[in-house]
RODO-2510 file (C-alpha; in nm, 4 decimals, decimal comma):
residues 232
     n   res          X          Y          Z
     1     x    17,4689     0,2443    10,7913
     2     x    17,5063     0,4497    11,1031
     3     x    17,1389     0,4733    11,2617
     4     x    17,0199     0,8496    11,2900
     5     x    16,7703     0,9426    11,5799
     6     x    16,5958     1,2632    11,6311
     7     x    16,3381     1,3572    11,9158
     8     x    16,2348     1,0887    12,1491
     9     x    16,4889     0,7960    11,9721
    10     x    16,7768     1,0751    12,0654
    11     x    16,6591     1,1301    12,4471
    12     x    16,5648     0,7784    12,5207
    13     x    16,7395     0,5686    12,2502
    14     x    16,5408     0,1966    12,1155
    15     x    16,3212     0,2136    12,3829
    16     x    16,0546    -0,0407    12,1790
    17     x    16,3676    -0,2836    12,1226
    18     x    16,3683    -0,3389    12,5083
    19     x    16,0479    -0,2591    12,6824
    20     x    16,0690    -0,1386    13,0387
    21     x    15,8257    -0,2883    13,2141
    22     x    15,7690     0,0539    13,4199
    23     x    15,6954     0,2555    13,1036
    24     x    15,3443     0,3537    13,1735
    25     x    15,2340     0,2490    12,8390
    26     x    15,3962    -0,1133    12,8219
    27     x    15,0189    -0,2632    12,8907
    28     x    14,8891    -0,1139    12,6090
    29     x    15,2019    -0,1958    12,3609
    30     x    15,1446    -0,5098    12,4388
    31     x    14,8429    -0,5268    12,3677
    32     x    14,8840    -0,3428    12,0543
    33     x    15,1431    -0,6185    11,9617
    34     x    14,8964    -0,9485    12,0003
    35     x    14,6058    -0,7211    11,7770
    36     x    14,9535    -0,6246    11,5012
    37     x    15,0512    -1,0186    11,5367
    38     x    14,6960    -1,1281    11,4847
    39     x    14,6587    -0,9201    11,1554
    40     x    14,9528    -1,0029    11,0437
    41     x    14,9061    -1,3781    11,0476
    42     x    14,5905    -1,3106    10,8655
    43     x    14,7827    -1,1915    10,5584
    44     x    14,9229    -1,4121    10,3023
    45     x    15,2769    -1,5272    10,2825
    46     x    15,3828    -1,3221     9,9747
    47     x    15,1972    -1,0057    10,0802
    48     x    15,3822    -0,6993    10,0727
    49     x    15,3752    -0,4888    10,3430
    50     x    15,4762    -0,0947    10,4597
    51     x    15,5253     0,0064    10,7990
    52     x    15,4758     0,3694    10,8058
    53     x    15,6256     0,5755    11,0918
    54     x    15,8189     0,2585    11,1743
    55     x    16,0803     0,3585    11,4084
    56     x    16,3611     0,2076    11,5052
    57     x    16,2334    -0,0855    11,2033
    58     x    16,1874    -0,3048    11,5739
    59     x    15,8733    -0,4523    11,3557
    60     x    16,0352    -0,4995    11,0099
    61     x    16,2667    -0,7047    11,1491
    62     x    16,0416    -0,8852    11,3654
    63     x    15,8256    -0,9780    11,0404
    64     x    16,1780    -1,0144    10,8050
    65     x    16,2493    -1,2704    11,0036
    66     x    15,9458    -1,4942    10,9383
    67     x    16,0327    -1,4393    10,6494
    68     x    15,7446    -1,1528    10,4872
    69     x    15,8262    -0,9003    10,2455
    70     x    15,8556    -0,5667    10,4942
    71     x    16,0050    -0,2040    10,4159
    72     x    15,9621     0,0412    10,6639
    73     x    15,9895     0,4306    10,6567
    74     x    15,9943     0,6952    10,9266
    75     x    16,0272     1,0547    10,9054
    76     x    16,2604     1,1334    11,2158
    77     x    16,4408     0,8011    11,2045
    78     x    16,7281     0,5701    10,9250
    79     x    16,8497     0,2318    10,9980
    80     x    16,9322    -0,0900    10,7553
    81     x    16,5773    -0,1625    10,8736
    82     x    16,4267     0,1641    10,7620
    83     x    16,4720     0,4335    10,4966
    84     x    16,4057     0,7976    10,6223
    85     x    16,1016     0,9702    10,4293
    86     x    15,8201     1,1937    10,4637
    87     x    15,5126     1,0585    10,5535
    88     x    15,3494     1,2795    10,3325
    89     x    15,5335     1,2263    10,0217
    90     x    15,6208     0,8503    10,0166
    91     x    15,8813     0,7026     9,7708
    92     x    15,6938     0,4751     9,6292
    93     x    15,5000     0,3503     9,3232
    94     x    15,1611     0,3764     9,3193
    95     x    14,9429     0,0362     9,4455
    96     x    15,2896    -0,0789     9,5533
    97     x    15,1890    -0,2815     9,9331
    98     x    14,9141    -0,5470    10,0647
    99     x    14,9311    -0,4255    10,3579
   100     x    15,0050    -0,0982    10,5454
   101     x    15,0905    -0,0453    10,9281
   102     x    15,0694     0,2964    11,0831
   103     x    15,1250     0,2207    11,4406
   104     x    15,0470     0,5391    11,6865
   105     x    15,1748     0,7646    11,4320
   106     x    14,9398     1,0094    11,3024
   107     x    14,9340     1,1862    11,6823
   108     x    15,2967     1,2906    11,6012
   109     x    15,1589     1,4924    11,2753
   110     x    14,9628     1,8101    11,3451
   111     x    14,6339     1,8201    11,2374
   112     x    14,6820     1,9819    10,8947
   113     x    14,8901     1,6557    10,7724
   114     x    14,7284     1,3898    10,9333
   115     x    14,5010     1,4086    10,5899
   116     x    14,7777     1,4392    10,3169
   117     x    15,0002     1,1262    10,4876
   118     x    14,6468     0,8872    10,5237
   119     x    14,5890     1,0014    10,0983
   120     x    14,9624     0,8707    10,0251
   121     x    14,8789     0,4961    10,2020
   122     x    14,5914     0,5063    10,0287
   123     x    14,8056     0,6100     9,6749
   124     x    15,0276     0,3130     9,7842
   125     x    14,7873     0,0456     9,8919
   126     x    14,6765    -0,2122     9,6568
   127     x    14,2862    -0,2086     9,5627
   128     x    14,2446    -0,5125     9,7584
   129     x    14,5260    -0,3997    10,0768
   130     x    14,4299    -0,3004    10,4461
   131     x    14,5481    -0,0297    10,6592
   132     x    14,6020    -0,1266    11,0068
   133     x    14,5908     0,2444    11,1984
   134     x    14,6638     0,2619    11,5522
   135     x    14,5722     0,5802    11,7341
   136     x    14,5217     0,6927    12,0800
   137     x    14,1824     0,8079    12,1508
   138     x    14,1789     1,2112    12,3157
   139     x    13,8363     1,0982    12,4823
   140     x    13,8931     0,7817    12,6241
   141     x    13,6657     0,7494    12,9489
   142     x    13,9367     0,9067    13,1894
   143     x    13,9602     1,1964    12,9959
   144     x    13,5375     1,2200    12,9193
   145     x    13,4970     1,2245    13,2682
   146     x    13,7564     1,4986    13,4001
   147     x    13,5874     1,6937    13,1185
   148     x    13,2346     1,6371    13,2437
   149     x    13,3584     1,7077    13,5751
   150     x    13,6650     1,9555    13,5299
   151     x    13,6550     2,1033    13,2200
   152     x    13,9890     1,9627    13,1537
   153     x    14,1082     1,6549    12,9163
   154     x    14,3050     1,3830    13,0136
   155     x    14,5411     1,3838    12,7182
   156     x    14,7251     1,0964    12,5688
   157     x    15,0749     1,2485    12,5961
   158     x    15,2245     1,6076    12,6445
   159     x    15,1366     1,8473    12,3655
   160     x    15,4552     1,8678    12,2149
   161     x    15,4696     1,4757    12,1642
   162     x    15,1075     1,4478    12,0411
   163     x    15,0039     1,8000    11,8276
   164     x    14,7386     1,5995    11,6485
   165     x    14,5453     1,4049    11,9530
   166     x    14,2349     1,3739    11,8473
   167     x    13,9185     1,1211    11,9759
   168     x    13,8768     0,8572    11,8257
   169     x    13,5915     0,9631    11,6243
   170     x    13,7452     1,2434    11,4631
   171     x    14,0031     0,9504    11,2979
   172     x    13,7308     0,7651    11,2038
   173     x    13,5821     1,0851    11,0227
   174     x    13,8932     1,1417    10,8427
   175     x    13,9633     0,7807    10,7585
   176     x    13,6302     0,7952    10,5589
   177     x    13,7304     1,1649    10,4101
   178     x    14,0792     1,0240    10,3016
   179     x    13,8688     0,7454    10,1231
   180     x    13,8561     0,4323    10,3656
   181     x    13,6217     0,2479    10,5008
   182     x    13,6784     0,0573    10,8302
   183     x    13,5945    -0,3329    10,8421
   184     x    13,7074    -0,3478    11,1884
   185     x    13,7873    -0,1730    11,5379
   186     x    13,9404    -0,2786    11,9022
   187     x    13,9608    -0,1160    12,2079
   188     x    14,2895    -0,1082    12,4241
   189     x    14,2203    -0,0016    12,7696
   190     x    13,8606     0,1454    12,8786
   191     x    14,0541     0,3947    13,1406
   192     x    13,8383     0,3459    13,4453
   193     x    13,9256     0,6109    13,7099
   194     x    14,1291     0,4603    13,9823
   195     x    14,2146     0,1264    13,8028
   196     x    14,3679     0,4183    13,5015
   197     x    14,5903     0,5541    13,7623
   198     x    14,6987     0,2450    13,9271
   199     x    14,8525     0,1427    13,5624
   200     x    14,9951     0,3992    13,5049
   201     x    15,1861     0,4947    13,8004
   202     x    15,2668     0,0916    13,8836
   203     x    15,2151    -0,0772    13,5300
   204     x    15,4987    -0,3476    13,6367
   205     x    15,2431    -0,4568    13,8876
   206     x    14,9048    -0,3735    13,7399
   207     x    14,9284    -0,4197    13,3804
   208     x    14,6977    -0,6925    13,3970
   209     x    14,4609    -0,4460    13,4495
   210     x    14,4275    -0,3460    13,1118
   211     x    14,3701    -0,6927    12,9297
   212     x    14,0961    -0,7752    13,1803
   213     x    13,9040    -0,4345    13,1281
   214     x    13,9438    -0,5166    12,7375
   215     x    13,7071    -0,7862    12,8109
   216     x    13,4398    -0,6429    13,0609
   217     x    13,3869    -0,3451    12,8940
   218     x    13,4581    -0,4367    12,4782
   219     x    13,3876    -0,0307    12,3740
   220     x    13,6393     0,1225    12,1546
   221     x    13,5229     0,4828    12,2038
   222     x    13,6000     0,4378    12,5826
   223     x    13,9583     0,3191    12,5093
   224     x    14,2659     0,4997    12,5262
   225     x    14,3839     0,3125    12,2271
   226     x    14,2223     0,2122    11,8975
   227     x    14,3136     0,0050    11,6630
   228     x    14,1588     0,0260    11,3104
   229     x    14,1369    -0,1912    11,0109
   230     x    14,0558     0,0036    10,6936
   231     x    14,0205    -0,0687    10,3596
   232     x    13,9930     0,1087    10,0033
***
């Protein structure tokens, strides 16, 4: 099957299947990947598991090959990997996955659907399953501070990319209006001025940056990333 790409997989191609190391946001997807890799090796062998909004299926393949039971769907993209669907109406049975990934994805929905796609996980997620949500965080420290100071945000990508950015507690509101409860929450990247720009305009040389500040200052709501474990 002939892949099909629309929006950023049509301008830039695979671009998670080989990471540029001068992407400004290779730190964080790294980082992303060890917290994905660490839940996933929590989950037993024969759970199943949806990756929703999966792109170019770079993840279903990564966990088909260890040999776990992965499907993948994504509105904008269709591979052998991953069947094209909307996120809002998922083809699937009810109670039908363990486990359910939904990796910076809701940003992409505007704000009126970010609601209806977290209620059809929840349809399709076993009584027992976990959500792992990641979601950039609108008032991450950079941004609270050009705010404070500006009266302008620091957003997490260009509007057109992002229409439903949103800080971090807002997703935490609607996670618990969409009926979950989170068991657990990291931070990627406390944006610190200086050390925020230094990453992103050299994050070949300074992504180290961003695993160290992980450690010294461990506060989610200061992070430009999230990354959410939710369950029924």
């Amino acid at each position: 099957m002939k892949a099909e790409r629309l929006g950023d997989y049509e301008e830039r191609g695979d671009y998670h299947r080989e990471l540029d190391p001068n992407w400004s946001y290779a730190p964080i997807y790294r980082r992303k990947l060890a917290l994905v890799d660490a839940f996933v090796s929590r989950l037993p062998r024969e759970a199943r598991i949806l990756d929703v909004g999966a792109g170019e299926g770079v993840l279903v393949e990564k966990y088909r090959a260890r040999g776990l039971n992965v499907v993948g769907v994504d509105a904008n993209y269709e591979s052998p990997s991953v069947k094209k669907a909307d996120l809002a109406s998922l083809p699937f049975e009810d109670r039908s996955f363990d486990a359910v990934l939904c990796l910076d994805v809701l940003e992409h929905l505007d704000l009126l659907t970010q609601a209806p796609a977290l209620r059809e996980i929840r349809r399709c997620l076993a009584t027992e399953g976990t959500l792992l949500l990641s979601v950039p965080n609108l008032a991450h420290l950079h941004s609270r501070l050009r705010f404070f100071l500006g009266g302008t945000l620091t957003r997490t990508s260009a509007v057109e990319r992002h229409p439903g950015d949103r800080p971090a507690a807002e997703y935490l509101r609607l996670l618990r209006e969409t009926g979950f409860r989170v068991v657990r929450r990291d931070g990627v990247f406390p944006t610190v001025p200086i050390v925020f720009r230094l990453v992103n305009r050299n994050p070949a040389r300074w992504g180290w940056a961003v695993g160290l500040l992980d450690r010294v200052l461990p506060f989610p709501g200061l992070c430009f990333l999230n990354v959410i474990e939710a369950r029924l």
